[in-house]
N, C-alpha and C positions, 0 to 999 in steps of 0.2 A: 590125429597125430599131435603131438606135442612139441615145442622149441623149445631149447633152451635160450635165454639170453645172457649175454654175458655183459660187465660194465667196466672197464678198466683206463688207466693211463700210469704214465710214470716219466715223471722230468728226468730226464737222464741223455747224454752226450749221442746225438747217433751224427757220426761224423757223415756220412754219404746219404740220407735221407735219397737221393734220386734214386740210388742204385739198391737200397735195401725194400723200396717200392714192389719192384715185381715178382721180391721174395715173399711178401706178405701177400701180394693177390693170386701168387701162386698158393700160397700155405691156405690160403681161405675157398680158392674154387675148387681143390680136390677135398675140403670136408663139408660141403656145400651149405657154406656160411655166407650169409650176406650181409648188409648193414652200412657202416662209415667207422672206417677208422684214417684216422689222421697223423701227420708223420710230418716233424721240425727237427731243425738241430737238438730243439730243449726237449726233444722225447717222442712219446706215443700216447695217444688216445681213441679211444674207441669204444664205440657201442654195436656190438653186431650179434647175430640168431643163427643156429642150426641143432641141427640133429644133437642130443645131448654126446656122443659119441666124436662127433664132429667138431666140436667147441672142445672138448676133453682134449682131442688129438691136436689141437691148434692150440692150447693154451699151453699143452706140452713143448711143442715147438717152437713157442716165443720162450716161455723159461729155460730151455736150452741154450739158450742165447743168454752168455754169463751177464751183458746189459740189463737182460731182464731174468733174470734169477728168481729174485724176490718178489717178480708182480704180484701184485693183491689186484684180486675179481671179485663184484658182484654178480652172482648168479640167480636170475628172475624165471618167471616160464611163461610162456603165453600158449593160447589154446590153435592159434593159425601165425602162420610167419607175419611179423609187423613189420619188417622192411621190403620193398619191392625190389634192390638191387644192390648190389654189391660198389662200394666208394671206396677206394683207398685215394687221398689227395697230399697232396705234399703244402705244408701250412709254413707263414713265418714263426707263426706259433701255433700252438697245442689248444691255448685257450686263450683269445684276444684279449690283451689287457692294453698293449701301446706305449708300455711302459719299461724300459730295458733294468731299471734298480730294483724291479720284482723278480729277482731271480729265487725259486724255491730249491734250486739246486746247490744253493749258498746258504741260505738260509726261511724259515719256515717258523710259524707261529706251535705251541704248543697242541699237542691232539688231544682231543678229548674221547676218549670212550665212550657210545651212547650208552653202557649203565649209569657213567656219571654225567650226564650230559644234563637231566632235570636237577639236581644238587646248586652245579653251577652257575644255570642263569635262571635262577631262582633267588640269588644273592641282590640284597639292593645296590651295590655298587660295581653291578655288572653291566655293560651294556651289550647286549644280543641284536644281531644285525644278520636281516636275508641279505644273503647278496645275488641273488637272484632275481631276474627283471620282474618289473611290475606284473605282466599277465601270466605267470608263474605265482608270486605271493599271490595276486588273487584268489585263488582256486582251493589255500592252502599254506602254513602257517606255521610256528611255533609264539605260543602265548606271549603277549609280552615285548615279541620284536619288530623292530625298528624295518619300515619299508625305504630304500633307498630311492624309492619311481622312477628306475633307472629302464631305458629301453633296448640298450646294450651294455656288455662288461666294458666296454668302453667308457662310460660315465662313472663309473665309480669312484676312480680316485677323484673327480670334481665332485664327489656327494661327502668323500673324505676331508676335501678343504673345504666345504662348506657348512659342516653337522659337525664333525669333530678333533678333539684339542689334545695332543698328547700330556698336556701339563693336568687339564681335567678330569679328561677319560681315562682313567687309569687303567680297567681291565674290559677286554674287549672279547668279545665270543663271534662268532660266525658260521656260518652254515649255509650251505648249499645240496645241492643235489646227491651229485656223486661223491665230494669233495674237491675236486679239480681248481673250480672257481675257486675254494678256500684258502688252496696252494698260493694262488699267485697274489687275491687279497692280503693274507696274512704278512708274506713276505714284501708286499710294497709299503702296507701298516710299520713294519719295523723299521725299512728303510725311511720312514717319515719321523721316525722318535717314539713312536708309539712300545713299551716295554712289556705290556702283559697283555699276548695276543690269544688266542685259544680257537680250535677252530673243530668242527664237528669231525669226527675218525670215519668215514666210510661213508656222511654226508647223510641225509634229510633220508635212503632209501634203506641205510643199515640202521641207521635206528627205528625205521616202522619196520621192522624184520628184527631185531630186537627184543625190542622192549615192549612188553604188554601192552594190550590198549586201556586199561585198566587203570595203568601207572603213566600215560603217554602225558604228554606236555604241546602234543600236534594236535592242530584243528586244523581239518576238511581233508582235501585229497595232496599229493605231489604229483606236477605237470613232469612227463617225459617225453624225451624226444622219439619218440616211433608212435606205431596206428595206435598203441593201447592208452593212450594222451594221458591218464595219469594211474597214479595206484595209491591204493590206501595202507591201513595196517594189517601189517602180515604180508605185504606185498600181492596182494588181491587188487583184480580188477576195479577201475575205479569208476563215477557215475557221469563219464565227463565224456564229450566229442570236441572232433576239431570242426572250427567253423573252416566252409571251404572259402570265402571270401577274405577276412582278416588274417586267417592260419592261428587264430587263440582256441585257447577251451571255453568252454560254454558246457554245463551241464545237461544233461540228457532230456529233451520232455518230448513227449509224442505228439504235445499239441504244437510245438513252436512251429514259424513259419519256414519254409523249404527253400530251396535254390531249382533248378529251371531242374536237377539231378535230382531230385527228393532227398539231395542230403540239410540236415538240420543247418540253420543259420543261428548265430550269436543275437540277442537282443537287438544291441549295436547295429548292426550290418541287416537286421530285419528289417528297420524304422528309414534305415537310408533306402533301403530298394521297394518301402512301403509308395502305392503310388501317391 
């Protein structure tokens, strides 16, 4: 059997987050979807799996809801369900930033399309920024960009005042996963002075679904959050496990050393439990 996966969010006003809670875990257990989705005043987010039928019928039922009319989904597949349970949690926010003048509901940096996305930061006086944490860029990449060595979305706007000048940097590019994280960079970027923000349309997973690999601008895999730890292009499984001790990726080998479970350990995390 087959799952779909579905990837979505959207900043947008939900006045009672408590009480629109047990309408989304209802709408999720009768199409037997499971996953995390997350619920703030500034919106919805979520990554969850079911039956393609199941996702179809629940995505309907969120765009019925004139809030989310418009939602844009990415839709992936996996060969066995990659989440073990069903989360809906109620967040201060959607995507932790800490920061209240990043509102993307106000304001947001310009999207870029991944057909134009190589065009772009291919430019010399562009600067391209993962804003994705460190053991994320590990694994995986666009040419060319700038790692923040950030261990939460929390540090960023301090990798902001530390690396960059709005009087300098004049044009700034970004990318992330889904997009999510772009939303609330881009818009805390503006609220800083920062004037020409640009930020990837559907994140690091629509454009290796995209864009040829032929023509791609990505090196290695993109880490996600569920069992399938990352994908590559075309959104094919990708050559990576989670280590069970650290909870990073680490690439697949048959030879590396095990945990007391026979599941693979990270390099890292071998040499510490080396005796």
């Amino acid at each position: 059997m087959s799952f779909t996966v579905t990837a979505f969010y959207k900043f947008v006003t939900i006045d009672e987050p408590v009480a629109f809670r047990p309408e989304v875990l209802d709408a999720c257990r009768a199409n037997g979807i499971v996953g995390t989705v997350l619920l703030a005043h500034e919106g919805i987010n979520a990554t969850v799996a079911g039956p393609a039928d199941g996702i179809a019928a629940f995505l309907a039922w969120l765009r019925a809801d004139v809030r989310f009319g418009d939602l844009v989904s990415k839709e992936s597949y996996a060969h066995k369900q990659p989440f073990g349970r069903l989360k809906v949690r109620l967040k201060r926010e959607i995507v932790t930033l800490g920061r209240p003048e990043a509102n993307p509901s106000r304001c947001v940096g310009t999207y870029v399309k991944p057909q134009d996305w190589n065009a772009l930061i291919s430019q010399e006086d562009v600067v391209v920024i993962d804003t994705r944490n460190a053991y994320e860029v590990r694994i995986g990449t666009f040419a060319g960009a700038r790692d923040p060595g950030t261990r939460t979305f929390r540090q960023f706007p301090g990798y902001v005042k530390a690396n960059l000048d709005p009087a300098r940097h004049k044009r700034v590019a970004m990318f992330c996963t889904g997009g999510i994280r772009c939303e609330k960079a881009s818009a805390y970027m503006l609220a800083q002075g920062f004037e020409q923000v640009y930020h990837l349309e559907g994140g690091i997973l629509k454009y290796l679904e995209s864009v040829p690999q032929p023509e791609s601008l990505w090196h290695g895999e993109c880490f996600v959050f569920d069992e399938r730890v990352a994908l590559g292009h075309g959104i094919t499984l990708g050559n990576h496990v989670m280590c069970p001790a650290c909870g990073g990726p680490t690439l697949k080998d048959e030879t590396a050393p095990r945990d007391a479970h026979g599941v693979q350990l990270c390099a890292d995390c071998a040499a510490r439990a080396a005796p």
